[in-house]
TORGUDO-144302 format. One record per residue: x, y, z of N, C-alpha, C in turn; residue in three letters; chain. Coordinates in steps of 0.05 Angstrom, whole numbers. Layout:
N
nX; nY; nZ; caX; caY; caZ; cX; cY; cZ; rest; kette
X; Y; Z; X; Y; Z; X; Y; Z; ALA; A
...
***
This chain:
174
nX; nY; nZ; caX; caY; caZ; cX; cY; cZ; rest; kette
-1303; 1473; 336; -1283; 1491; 326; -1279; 1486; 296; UNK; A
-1276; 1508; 282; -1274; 1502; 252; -1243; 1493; 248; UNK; A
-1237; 1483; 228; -1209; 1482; 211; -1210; 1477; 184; UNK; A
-1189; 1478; 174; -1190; 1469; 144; -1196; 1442; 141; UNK; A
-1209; 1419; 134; -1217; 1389; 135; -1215; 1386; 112; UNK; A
-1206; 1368; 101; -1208; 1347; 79; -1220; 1322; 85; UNK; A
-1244; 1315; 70; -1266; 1288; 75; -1242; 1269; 58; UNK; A
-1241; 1248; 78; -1230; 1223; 71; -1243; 1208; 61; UNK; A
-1258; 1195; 37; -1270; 1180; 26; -1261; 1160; 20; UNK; A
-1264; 1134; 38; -1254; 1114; 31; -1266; 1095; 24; UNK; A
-1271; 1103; -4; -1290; 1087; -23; -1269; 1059; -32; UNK; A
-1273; 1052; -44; -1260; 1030; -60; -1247; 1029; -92; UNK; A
-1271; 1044; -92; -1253; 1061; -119; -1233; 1075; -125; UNK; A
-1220; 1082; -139; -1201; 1103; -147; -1217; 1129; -165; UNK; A
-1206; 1150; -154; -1218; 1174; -160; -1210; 1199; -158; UNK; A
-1206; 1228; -180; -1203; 1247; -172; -1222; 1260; -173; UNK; A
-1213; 1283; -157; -1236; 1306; -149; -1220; 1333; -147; UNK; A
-1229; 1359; -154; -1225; 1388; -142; -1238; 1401; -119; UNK; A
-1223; 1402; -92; -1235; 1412; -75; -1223; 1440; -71; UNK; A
-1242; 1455; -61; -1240; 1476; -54; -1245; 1483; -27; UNK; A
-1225; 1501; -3; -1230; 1502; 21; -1222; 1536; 31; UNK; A
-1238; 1540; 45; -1230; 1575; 51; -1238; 1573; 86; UNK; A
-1222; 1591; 92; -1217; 1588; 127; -1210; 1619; 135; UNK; A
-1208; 1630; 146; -1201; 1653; 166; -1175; 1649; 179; UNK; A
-1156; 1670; 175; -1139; 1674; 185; -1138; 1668; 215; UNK; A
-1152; 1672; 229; -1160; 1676; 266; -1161; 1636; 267; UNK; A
-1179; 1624; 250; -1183; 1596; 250; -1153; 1576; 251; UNK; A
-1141; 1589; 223; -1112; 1580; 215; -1093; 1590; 245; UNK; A
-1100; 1602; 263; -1083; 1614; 279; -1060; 1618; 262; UNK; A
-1062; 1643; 245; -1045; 1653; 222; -1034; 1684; 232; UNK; A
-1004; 1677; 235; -996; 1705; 254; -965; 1700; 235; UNK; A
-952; 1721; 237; -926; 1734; 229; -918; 1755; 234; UNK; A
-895; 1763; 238; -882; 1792; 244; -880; 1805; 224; UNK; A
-890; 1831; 216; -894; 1845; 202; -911; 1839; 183; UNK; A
-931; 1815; 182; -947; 1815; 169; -983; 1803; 185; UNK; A
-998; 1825; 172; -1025; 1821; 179; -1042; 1806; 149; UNK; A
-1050; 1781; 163; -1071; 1777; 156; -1101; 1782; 170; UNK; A
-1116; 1782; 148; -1138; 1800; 143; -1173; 1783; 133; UNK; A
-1151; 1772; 118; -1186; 1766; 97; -1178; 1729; 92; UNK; A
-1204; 1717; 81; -1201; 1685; 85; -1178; 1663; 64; UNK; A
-1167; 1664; 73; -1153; 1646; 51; -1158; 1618; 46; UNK; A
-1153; 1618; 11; -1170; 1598; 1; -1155; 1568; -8; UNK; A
-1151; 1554; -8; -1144; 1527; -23; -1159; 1515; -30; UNK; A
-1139; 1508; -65; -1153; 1498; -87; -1138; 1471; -92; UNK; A
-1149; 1443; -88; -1137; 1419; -84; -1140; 1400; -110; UNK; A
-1120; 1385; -121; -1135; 1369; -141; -1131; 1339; -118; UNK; A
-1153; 1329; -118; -1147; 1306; -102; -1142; 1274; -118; UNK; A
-1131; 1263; -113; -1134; 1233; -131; -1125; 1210; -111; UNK; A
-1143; 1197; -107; -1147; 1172; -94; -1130; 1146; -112; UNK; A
-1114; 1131; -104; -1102; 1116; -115; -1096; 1086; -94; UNK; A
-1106; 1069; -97; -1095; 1051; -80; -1112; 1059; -52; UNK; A
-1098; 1055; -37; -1100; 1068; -4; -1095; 1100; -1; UNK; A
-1088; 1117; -21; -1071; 1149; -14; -1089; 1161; -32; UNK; A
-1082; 1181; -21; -1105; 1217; -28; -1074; 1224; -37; UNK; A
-1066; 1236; -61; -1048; 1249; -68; -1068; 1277; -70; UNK; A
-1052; 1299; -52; -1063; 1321; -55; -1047; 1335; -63; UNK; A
-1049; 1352; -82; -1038; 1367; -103; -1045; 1403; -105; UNK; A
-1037; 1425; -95; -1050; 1450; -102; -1041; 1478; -91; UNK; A
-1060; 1493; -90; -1046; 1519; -97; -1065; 1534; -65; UNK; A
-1051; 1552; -53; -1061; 1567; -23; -1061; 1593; -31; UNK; A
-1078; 1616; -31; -1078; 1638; -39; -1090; 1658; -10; UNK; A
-1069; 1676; -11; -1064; 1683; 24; -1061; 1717; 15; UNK; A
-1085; 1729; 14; -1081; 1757; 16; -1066; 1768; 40; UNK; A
-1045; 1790; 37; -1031; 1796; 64; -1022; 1825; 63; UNK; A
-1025; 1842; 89; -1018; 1863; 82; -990; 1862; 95; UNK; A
-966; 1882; 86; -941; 1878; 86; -925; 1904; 85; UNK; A
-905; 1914; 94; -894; 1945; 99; -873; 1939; 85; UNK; A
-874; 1958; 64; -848; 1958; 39; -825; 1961; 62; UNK; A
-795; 1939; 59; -775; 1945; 73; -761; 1981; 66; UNK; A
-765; 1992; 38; -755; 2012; 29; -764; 2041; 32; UNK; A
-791; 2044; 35; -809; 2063; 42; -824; 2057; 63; UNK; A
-839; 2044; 80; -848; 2037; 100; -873; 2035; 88; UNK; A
-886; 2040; 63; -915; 2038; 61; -930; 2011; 66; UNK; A
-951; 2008; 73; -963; 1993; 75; -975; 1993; 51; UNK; A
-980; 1960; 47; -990; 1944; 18; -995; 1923; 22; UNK; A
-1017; 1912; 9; -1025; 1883; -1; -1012; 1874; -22; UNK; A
-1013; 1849; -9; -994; 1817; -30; -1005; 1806; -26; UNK; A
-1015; 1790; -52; -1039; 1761; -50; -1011; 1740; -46; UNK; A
-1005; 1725; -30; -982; 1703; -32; -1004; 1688; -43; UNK; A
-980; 1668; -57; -991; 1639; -74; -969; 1632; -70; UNK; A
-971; 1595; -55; -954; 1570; -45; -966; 1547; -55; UNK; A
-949; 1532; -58; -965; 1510; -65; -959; 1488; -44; UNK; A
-980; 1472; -56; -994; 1450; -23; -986; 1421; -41; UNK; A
-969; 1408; -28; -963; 1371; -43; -963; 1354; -18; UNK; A
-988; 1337; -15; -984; 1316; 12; -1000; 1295; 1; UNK; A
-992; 1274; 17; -998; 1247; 6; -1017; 1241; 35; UNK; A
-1043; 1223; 37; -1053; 1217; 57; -1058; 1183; 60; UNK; A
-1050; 1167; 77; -1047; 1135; 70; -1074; 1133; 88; UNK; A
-1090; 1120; 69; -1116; 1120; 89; -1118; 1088; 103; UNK; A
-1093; 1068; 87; -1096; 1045; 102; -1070; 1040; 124; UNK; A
-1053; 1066; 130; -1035; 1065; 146; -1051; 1056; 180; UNK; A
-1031; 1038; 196; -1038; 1028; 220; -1028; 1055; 239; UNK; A
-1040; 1060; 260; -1045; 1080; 279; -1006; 1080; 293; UNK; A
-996; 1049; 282; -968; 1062; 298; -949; 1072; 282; UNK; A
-958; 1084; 258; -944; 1096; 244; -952; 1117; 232; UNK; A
-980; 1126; 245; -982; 1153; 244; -962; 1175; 256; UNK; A
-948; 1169; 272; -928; 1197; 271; -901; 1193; 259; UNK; A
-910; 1192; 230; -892; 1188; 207; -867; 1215; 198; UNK; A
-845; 1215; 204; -826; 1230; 195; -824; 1251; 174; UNK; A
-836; 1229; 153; -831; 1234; 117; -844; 1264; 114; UNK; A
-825; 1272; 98; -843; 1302; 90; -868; 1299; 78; UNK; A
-882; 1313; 83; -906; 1307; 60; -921; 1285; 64; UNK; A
-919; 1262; 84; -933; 1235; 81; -945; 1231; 111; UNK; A
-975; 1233; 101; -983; 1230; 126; -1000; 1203; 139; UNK; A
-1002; 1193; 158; -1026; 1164; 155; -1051; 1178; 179; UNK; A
-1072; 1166; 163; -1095; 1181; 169; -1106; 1162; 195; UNK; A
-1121; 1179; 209; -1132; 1173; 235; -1150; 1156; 229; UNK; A
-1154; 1124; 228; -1168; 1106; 216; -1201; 1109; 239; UNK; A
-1204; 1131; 254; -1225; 1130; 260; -1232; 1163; 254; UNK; A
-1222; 1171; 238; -1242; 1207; 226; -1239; 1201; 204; UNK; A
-1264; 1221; 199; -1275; 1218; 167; -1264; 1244; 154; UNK; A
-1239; 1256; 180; -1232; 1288; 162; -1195; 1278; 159; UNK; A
-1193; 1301; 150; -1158; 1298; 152; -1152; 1330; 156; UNK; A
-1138; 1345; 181; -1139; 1374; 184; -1116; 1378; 176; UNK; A
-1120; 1395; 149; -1094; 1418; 131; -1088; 1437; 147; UNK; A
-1098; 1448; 171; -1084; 1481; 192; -1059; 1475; 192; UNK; A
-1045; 1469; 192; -1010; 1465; 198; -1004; 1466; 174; UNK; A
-1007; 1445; 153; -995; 1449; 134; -994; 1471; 122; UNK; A
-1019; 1485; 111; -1033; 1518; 99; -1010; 1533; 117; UNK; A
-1017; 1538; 142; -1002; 1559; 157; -966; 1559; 153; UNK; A
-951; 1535; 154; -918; 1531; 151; -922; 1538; 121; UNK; A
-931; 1531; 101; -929; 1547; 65; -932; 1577; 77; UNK; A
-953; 1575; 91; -957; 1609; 70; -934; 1624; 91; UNK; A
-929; 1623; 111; -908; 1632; 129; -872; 1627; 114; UNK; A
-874; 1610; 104; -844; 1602; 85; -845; 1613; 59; UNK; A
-870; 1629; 50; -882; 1649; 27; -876; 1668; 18; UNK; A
-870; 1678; 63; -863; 1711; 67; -851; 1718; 57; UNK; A
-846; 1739; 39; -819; 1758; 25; -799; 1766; 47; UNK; A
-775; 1758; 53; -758; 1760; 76; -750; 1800; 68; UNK; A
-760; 1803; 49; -757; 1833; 46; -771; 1843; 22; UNK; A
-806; 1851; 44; -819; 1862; 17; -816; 1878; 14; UNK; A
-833; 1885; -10; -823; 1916; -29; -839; 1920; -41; UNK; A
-861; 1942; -46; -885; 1959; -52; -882; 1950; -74; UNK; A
-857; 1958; -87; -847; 1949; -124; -824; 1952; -125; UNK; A
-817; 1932; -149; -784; 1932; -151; -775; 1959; -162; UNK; A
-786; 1976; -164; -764; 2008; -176; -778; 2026; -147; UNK; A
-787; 2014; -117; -794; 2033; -90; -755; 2049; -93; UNK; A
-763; 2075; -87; -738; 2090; -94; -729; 2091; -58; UNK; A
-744; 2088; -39; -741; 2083; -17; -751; 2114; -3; UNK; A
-735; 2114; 26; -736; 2140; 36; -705; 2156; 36; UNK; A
-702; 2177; 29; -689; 2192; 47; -667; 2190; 60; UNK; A
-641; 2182; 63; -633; 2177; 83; -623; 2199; 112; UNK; A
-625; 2223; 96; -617; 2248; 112; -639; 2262; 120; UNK; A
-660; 2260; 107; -689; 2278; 113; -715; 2269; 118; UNK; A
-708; 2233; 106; -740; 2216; 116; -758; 2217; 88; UNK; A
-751; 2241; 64; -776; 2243; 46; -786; 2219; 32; UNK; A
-795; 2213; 19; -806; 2186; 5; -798; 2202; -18; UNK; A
-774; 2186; -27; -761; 2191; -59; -789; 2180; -81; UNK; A
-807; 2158; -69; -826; 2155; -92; -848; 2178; -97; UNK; A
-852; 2190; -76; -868; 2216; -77; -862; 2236; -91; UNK; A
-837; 2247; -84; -817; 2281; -85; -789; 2278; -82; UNK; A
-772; 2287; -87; -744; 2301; -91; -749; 2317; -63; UNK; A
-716; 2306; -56; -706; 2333; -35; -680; 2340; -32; UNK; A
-676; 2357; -28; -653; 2372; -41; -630; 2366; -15; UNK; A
-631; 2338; -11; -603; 2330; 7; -583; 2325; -11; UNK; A
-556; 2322; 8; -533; 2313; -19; -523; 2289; -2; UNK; A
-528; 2272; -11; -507; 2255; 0; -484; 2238; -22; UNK; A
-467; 2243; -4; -444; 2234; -24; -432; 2207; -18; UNK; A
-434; 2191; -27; -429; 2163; -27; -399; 2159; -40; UNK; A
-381; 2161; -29; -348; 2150; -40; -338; 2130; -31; UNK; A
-324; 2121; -40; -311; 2096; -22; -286; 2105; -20; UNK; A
-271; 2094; 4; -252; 2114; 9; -225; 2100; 1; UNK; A
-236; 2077; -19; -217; 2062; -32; -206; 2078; -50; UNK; A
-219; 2098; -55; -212; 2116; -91; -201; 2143; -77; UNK; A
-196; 2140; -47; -188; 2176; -40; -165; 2183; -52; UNK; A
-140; 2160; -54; -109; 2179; -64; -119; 2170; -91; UNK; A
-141; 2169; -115; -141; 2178; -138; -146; 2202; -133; UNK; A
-167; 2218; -126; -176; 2251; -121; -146; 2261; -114; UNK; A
-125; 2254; -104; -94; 2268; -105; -90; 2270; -129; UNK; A
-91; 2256; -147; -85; 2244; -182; -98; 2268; -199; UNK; A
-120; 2267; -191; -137; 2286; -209; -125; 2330; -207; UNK; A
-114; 2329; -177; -116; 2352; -169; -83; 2358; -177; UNK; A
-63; 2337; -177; -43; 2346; -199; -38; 2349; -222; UNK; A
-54; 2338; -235; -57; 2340; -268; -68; 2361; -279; UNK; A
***
């Protein structure tokens, strides 16, 4: 089965590197409501070995298609999250199910470390809780459905608050 992997190199040295990793949405088991993913998303890692830890450092780029809350169109949004985890490659196996955000101790018998959880909780905490085609989408309609970004339609709706009704008394005595 594929996943996103990061090679643990546990050289002796200290060292950084730029990795780069791309995976399939279907792989990531990458699902959301109201949003389809589609195409592979990529992560771009700076890695740096220090001591015993992989400080991983970087950026997840998650094409997604998405239904303006205002017009209902459908549209693409590249999301960009960023990715910060630490990997202890000389942590002991009883403290691999470590609490700490971000801090993980590596399986002292794999030579990978699997990012699918992490990738998937960013780009899901990414989601626009209310997207929008563009910030000036004029929306739809509320009386007729038209797409105000399209065309004009000749509804009236009158918006008053009915805080201001005994001024309209005010106006009609004067």
């Amino acid at each position: 089965m594929h996943a996103m992997k990061l090679e643990l190199k546990r050289t002796s040295e200290d060292f950084s590197q730029k990795v780069h990793l791309e995976e399939t949405p279907d792989v990531l088991k990458l699902q959301a409501e109201g949003a389809k993913f589609e195409k592979p998303i990529q992560v771009d890692l700076l890695v740096s070995k220090s001591k015993d830890q992989l400080v991983c450092r970087g950026k997840i780029s998650a094409p997604v298609g998405l239904e303006c809350s205002r017009c209902l169109l459908e549209y693409e949004e590249n999301l960009s999250a960023d990715l910060d985890f630490v990997v202890d490659l000389a942590g002991t196996p009883e403290n691999m199910d470590s609490e700490e955000d971000g801090y993980f101790v590596a399986d002292p018998s794999s030579a990978f470390f699997v990012i699918d959880d992490l990738v998937r909780e960013a780009i899901i905490l990414s989601l626009p809780l209310k997207p929008l085609c563009s910030e000036d989408c004029n929306g739809l309609c509320p009386v007729c459905g038209t797409d105000l970004n399209k065309s004009r339609c000749h509804c009236v709706i009158k918006k008053i608050d009915p805080r201001w009704d005994k001024l309209k008394g005010l106006k009609k005595r004067t």
